[in-house]
KOLMAR-547984 format. One record per residue: x, y, z of N, C-alpha, C in turn. Coordinates in steps of 0.1 Angstrom, whole numbers, plus 5000, padded with zeros to 4 digits. Layout:
// residues N
XYZXYZXYZ;...
END
This chain:
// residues 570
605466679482604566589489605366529501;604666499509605566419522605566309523;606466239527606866099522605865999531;605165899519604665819525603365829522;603165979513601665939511601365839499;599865839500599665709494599365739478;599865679472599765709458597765739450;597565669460595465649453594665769462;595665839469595165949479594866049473;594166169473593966299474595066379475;596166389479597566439485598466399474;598266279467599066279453599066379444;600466389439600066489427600466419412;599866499400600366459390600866609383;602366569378602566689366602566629355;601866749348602066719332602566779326;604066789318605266879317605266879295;604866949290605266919275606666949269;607367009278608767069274608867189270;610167229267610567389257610467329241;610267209237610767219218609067149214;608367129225606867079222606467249213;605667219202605567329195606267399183;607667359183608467479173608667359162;608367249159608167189148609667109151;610467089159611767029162611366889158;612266819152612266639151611966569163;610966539160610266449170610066459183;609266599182608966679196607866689200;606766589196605766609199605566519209;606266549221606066429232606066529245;605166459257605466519270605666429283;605366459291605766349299604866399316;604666269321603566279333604766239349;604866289356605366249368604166219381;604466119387603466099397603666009408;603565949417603565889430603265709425;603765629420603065489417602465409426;601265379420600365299427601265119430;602165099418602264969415603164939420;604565039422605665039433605965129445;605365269445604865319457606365429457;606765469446607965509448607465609435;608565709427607765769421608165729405;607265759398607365679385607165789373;607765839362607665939349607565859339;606765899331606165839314606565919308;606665869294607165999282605965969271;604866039267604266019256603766079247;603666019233603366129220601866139222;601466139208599766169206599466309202;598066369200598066489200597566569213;597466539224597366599239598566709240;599666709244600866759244600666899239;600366909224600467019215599267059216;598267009219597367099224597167159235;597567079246597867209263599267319255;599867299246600967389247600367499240;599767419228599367599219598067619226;597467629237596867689244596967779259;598467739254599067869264599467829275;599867669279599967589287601567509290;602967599296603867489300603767399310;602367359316602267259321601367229330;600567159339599767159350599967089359;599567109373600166989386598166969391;597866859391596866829396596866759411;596166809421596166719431594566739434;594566669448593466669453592366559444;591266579451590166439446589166509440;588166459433586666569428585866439432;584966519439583666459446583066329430;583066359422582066309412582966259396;582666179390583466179377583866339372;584866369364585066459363586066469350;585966589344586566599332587566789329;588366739332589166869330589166929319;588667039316588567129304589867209307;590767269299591867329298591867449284;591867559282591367669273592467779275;592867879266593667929271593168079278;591368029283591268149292591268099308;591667919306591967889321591267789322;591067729336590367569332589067569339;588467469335586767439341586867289345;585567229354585867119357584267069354;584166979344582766909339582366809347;581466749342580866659350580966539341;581866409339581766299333581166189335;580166209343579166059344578665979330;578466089320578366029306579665949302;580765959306582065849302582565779313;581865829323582365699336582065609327;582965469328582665359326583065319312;582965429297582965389286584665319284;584965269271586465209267587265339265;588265349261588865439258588765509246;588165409234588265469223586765539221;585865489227584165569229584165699235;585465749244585565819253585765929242;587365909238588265999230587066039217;585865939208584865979200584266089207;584166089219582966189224583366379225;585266279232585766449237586866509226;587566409216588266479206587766559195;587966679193587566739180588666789171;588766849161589966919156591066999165;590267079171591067199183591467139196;590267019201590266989214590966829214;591866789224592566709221592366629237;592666499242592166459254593266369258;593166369271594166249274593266159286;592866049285591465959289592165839295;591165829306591865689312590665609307;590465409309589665399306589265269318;588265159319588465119330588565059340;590465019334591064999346591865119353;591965209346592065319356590765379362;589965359359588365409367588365299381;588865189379588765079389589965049396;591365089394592265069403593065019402;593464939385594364889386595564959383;596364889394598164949398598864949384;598464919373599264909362598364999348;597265079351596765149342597165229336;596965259326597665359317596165459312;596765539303595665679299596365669285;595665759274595865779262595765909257;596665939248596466029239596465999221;595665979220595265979206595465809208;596465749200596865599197597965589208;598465679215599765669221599365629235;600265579243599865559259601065599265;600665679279601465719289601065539295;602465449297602365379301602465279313;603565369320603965249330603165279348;603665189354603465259366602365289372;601365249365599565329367599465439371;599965529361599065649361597865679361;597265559353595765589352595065579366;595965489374594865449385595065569395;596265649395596065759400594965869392;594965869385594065939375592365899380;592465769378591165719384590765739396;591565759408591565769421590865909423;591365989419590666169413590166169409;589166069407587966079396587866109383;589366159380589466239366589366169355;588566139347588266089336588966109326;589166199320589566289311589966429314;591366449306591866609311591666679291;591066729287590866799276591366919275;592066949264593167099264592667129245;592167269243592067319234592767409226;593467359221594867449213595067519201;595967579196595667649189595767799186;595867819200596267959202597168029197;597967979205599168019202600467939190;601168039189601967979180603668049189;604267879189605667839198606567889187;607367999191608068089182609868089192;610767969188612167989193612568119195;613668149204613968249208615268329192;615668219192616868219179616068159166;614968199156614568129148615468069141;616268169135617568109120618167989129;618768029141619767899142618867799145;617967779151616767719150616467629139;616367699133615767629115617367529114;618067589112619567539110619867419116;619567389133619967279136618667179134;617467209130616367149126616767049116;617367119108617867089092618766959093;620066989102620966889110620366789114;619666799122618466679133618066629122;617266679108616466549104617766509092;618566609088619466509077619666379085;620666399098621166299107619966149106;619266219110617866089109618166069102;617766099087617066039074618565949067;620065979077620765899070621265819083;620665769093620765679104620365569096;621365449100620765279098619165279107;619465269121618865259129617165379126;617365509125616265559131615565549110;616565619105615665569088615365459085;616465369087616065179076615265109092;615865089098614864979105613565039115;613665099120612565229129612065259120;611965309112610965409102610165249096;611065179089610565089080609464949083;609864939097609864779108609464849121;609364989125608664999139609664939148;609664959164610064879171610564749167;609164689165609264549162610364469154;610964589151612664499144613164489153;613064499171614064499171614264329179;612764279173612864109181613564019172;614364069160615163989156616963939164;617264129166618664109172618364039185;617364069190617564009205617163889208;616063839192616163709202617963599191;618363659188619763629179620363649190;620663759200621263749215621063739223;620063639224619363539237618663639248;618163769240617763839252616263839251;615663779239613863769242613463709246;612363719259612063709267610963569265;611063469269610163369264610063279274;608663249274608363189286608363239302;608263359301608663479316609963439318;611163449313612163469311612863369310;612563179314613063099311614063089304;613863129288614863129283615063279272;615863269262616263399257615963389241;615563319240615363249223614563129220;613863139203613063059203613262999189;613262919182613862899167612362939161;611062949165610163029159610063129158;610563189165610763369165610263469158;610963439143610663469130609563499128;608463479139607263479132606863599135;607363649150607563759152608063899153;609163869141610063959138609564079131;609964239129609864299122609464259106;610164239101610564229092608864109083;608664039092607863949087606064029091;606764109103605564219101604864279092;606264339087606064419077605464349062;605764229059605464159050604164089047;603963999060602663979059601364049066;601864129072600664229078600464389067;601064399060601164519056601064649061;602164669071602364769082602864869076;602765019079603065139079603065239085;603665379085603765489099602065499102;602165529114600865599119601565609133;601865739131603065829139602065899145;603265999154603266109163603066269155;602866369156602866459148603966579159;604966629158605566589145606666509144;607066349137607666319138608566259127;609866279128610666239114611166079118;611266049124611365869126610265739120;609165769128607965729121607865599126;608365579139608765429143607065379144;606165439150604665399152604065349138;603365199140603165149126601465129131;600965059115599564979119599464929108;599064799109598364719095597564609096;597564559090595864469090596564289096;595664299110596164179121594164099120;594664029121592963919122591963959114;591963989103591564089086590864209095;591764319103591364419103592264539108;591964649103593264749105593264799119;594764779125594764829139596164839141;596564949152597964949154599164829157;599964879150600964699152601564739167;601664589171601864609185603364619182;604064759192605464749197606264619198;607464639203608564489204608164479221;607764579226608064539243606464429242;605464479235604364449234604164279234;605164279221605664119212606264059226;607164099233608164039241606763999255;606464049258605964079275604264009271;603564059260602663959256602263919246;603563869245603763749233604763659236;605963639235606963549237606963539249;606563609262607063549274605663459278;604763499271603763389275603663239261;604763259257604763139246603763169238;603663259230602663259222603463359213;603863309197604263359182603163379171;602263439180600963489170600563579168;601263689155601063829156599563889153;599063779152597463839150596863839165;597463749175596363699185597863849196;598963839191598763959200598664129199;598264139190597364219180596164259185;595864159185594464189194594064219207;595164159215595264169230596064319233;596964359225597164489224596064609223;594964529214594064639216593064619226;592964499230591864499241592964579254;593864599256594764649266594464819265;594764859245594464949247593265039250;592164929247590864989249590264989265;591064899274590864889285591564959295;592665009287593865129299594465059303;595164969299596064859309597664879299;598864879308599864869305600664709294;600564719287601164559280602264499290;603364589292604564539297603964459311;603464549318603164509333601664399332;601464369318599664289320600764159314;601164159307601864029302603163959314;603864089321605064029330603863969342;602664009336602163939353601263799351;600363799339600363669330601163549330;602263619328603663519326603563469341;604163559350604063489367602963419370;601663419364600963339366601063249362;600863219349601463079343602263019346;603663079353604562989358603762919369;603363019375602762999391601862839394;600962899382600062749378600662609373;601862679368602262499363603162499378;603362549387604262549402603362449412;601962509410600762459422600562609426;601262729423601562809439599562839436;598862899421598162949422597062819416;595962859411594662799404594462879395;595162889380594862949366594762819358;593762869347593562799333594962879327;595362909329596463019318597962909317;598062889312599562819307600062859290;601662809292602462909286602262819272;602162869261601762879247600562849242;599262849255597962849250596963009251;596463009241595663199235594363169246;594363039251592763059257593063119272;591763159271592063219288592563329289;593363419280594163539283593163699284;592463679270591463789269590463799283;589863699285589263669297589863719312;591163709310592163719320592263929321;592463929308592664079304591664199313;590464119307589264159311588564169325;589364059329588764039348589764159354;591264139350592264269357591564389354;591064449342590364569340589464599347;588564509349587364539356586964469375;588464469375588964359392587664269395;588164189387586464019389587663919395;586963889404587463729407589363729415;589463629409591463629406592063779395;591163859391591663929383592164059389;591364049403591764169414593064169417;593164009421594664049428595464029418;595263989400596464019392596464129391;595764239392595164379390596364479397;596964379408597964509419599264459411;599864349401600864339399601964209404;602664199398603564099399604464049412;604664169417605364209435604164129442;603664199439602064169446601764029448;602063959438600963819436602263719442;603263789438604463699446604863669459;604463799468604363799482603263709488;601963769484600563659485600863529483;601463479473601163319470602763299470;603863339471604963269471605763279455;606963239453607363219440608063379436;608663419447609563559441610263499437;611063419433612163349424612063379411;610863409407610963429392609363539393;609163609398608863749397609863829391;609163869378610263939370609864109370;610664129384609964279382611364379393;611664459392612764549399611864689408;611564679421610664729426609164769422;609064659423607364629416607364659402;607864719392607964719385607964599368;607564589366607864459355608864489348;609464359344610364429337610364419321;610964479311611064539303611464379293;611664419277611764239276612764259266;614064279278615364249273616264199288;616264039282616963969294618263989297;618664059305619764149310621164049310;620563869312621863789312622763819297;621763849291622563869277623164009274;623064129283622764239283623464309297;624664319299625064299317624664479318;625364569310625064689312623464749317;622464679303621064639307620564609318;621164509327620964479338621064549355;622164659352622764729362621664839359;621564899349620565009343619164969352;618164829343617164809355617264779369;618564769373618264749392618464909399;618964999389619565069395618165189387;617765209379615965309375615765299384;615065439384614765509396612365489392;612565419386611465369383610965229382;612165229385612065019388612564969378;611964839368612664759357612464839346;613064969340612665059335613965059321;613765019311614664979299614865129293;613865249298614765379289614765469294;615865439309616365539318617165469314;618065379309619465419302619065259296;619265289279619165189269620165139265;621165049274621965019275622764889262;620764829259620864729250621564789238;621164919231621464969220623164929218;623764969229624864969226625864829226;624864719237625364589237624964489226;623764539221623464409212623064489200;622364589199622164669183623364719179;624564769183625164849178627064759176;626664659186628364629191629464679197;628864799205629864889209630464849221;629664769223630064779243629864609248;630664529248630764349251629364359261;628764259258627164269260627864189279;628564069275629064029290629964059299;630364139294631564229303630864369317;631564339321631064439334631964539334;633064549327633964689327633364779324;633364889330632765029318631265039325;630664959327628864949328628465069331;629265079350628965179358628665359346;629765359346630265489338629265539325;628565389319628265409311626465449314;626365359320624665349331624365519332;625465579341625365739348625465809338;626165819323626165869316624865879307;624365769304622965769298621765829305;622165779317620765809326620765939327;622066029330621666179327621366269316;622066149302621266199292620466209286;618966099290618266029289617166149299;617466179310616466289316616666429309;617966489304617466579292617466579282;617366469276616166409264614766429269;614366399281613166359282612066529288;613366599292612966699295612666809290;613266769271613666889266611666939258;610866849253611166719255611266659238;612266559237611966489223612166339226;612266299213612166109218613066079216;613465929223615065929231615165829218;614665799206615165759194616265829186;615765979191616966059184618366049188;618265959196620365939202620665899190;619965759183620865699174621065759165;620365879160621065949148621766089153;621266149162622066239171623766249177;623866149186625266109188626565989177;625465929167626265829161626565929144;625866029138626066089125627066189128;627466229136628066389139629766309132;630566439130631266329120632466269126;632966289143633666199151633066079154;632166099158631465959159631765859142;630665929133630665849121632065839111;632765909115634165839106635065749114;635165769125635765729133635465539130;636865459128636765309123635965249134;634565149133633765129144634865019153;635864919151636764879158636964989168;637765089164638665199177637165229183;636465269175635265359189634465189197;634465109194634365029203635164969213;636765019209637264979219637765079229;637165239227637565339231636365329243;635165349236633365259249634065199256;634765049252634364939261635764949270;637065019269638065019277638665189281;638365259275638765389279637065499284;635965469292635065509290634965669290;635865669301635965829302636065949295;637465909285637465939271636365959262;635865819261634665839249633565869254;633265929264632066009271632066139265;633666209269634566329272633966349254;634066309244634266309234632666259225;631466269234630366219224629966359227;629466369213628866499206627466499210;627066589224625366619221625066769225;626166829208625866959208624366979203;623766889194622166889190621366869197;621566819207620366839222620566979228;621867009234622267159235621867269230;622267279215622067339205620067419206;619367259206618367349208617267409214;617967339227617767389240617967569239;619367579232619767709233619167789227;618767719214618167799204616667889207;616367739213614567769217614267869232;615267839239614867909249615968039252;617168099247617868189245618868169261;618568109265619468009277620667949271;621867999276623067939273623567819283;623767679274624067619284625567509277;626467479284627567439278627367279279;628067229273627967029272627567009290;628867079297628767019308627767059318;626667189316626467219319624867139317;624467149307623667119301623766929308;624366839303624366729316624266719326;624866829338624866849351623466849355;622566919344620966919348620466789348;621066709335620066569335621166479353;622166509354622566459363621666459377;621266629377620366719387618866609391;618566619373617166559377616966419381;618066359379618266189383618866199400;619066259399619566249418618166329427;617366399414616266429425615366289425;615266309416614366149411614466059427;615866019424616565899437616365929448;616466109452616166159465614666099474;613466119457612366129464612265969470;612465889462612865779464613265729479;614165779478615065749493614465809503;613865889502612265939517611665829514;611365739506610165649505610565479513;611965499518612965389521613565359511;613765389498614065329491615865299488;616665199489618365189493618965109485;620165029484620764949482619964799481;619264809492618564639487617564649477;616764739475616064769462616464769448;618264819444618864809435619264679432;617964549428618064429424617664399417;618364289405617664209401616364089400;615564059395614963919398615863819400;615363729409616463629411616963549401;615963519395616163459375617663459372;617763629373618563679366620063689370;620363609382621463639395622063509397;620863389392621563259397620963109386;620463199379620263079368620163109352;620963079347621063079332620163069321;620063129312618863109300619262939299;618262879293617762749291618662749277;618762829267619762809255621062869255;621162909264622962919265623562879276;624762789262625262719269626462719283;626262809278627362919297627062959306;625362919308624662979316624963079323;625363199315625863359321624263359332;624763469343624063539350624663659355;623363769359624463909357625363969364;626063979365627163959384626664159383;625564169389625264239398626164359411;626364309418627164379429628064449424;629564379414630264439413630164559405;629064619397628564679387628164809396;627264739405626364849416626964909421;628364869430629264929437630065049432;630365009414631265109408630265229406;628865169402627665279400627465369408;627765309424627465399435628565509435;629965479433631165539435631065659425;630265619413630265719398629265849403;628065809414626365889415627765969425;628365929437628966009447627765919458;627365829462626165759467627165689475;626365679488627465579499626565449492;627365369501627465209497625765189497;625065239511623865209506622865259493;623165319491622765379472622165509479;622765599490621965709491622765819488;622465949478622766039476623666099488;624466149487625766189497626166369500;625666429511625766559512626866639496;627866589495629266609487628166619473;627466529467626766479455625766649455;624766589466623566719463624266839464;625366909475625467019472625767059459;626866989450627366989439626467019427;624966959433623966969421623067079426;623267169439622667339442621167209446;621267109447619567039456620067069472;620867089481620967139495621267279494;
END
């Protein structure tokens, strides 16, 4: 594409990529992922999502499709593996998302549906597959912009047969033992969903409450996994196929529906003051039934509520009252009133009315709801995503606050550590499987797991280089190798996730994108959570500078002749 087109144009494109391990029954490979132009930051933005869409374009004969251009009329992509047709969707213009997927899902035929706030344009829409959502970024509104309603793929056909079956089966075997004896992906992910993970963070001042005010709430608890699980009676209602099982659902306001995620809890729930897993339960599903992103409908809620108790704007919405929200939900979906201009996003409503000071968002982006003061590596990670405030281009928290590996306030090491995830994190996403599998992938292998957690934390947090040189991800390698009969070595095999992160940045950087973009919210740079008492903030710069020196990127954050030749992109 040439730089500068417009994301809601005709000239946009979208890919829809399922991977090499979509199909062969690999641990938790039933995911693909969407690349596209964002409407909401204008720079380019990739999703990663389960459901059953994926495995049906694959077993129909399909590694992937690029869609551009516009269709005169609603429209519904049929996908077969004798090739594609283009329907006529006026019967689903307009329907929810779940009326839509009743009409076009059957056993064989599988859909991925926007619903309508992507029919109407909002910058933050999302599309669905099955229960699952391609989320960030508004995809949908590009989706909606093409009139495309629904892309439907009939599968079945074919059967995804590794190049090496035996060694195949073999590291299959490896992958799920590793799971099934992970702390992280068996006892708390399988058991508690995401949603365990609002206990450690808000215990490390990183949940997000009140649009970031502060980092902790002594009600918390009410929110936590754990209390999920107990009084809601939650359970998998996964991905197919998936050995983690992190996706739950149990009975919220006496009725069965999916439990909302932790980002869900954090962004709309605790940052708008509200500890009520029923009421955001519900707003989860009005989001889902309406195609709207949680992360980006709640970080923009929250800005308003601040806004309103500021003067800057005129909302009924203030922070720990349920009234007004649904209504709020509802006007951004269907752009009514004030709901239009919350509809473009948080960048957006800050420039208009004033109050970027606590716009919590990293190139239009919202951000993610782990408050980076508590989290310094976290914080260099979202200034520096090549998607904006983006928490899993390199999940940096795992290692500062779930794991203890890495001094959550220290800035030593960050750089090193940022570049190394983020390029393993693009072949994770490209292979494709779900980036849950690190924690039992790189931590069970038996250097990692005998090794005394003292030394390997101080090997992370003071020798990084070392302990990079030395983490085991022969099991991403391995079945890369296996499946596609492509030999590729540790270093070799990273160089590509290195590859696809400096293209990522390239496109980017046609779009102006530099050094002043690699920012935090101001929140986050010059004022302290409200409960800690050291009012940390994230020292920024010196983090970015080492990050630039690690990419080979001059000082302005731009990829460097020396960098791209190295990666065969000039």
């Amino acid at each position: 594409m040439a730089p500068g087109v417009d994301p809601l144009a005709p000239d946009n494109h979208i890919a829809l990529m399922p991977g090499v391990l979509m199909g062969t029954g690999a641990p938790c490979s039933g995911r693909f992922e969407a690349i596209t132009k964002s409407p909401l930051t204008g720079i380019m933005v990739a999703s990663s999502c389960g459901g059953p869409f994926g495995m049906a374009l694959k077993t129909a004969g399909w590694d992937g499709i690029i869609i551009t251009g516009k269709a005169d009329a609603p429209t519904i992509l049929e996908i077969t593996d004798q090739g594609v047709e283009f329907k006529d969707a006026a019967v689903l213009w307009g329907k929810e998302i779940p009326e839509a997927q009743a009409l076009l899902d059957t056993k064989e035929s599988k859909s991925l549906v926007i619903g309508p706030a992507g029919e109407n344009g909002v910058r933050f829409a999302n599309l669905a597959s099955g229960h699952r959502f391609l989320g960030r970024g508004g995809i949908g509104a590009v989706m909606g912009a093409k009139n495309l309603k629904a892309i439907r793929a009939t599968g079945g056909k074919f059967v995804i047969r590794p190049h090496d079956p035996a060694k195949f089966k073999k590291l299959c075997k490896t992958a799920t033992r590793y799971i099934n004896r992970n702390p992280l992906s068996a006892d708390r992910y399988r058991n508690y969903g995401t949603s365990s993970n609002a206990k450690p963070c808000n215990q490390a001042m990183i949940l997000p409450v009140n649009n970031f005010q502060d980092g902790q709430d002594k009600v918390a608890v009410k929110v936590f996994g754990e209390t999920m699980a107990r009084d809601h009676d939650t359970r998998p209602h996964t991905c197919k196929p998936c050995t983690i099982r992190c996706g739950h659902k149990g009975t919220f306001a006496g009725e069965e529906m999916s439990a909302p995620e932790y980002e869900t809890i954090g962004l709309l729930g605790t940052s708008l003051g509200i500890f009520d897993l029923d009421q955001i339960a519900l707003w989860n599903r009005l989001c889902g039934r309406l195609g709207i992103d949680t992360i980006s409908a709640g970080g923009t809620l929250a800005w308003v509520m601040e806004a309103s108790a500021k003067g800057l704007v005129k909302s009924d919405l203030a922070f720990g009252q349920v009234a007004g929200v649904d209504q709020a939900l509802e006007d951004i979906a269907f752009m009514r009133g004030f709901g239009a201009q919350m509809a473009m996003g948080t960048r957006a409503l800050s420039e208009k009315y004033s109050g970027r000071e606590f716009a919590i968002h990293v190139k239009g982006l919202e951000m993610a709801a782990y408050d980076p003061r508590g989290s310094f590596g976290q914080g260099l990670a979202y200034a520096v995503a090549n998607r904006g405030a983006c928490h899993l281009s390199a999940y940096m928290v795992a290692q500062e606050v779930y794991l203890d590996l890495l001094k959550p306030d220290s800035a030593f090491g960050k750089a090193k550590w940022v570049k190394f995830f983020e390029d393993l994190t693009c072949c994770i996403n490209s292979l494709q499987t779900c980036q849950f599998t690190m924690f039992a992938f790189l931590l069970e292998p038996p250097l990692s797991k005998y090794t005394p957690k003292p030394l390997l934390a101080m090997l992370m947090q003071y020798l990084p280089d070392l302990a990079i040189q030395l983490i085991d991800v022969s099991l991403y390698q391995g079945l890369w190798n296996a499946a596609t009969g492509i030999r590729l070595s540790k270093r070799e095999f990273l160089r590509a996730g290195e590859r696809i992160h400096v293209l990522e940045r390239l496109m980017n950087t046609r779009e102006g994108i530099d050094a002043k973009d690699d920012v935090l919210p101001l929140r986050m740079l010059v004022r302290g959570r409200a409960s800690d008492v050291q009012k940390k903030v994230v020292p920024l710069e010196k983090m970015k500078a080492q990050y630039y020196r690690a990419r080979k990127f001059d000082q302005k954050g731009i990829p460097q002749p020396e960098c791209l030749e190295r990666l065969g992109i000039l």
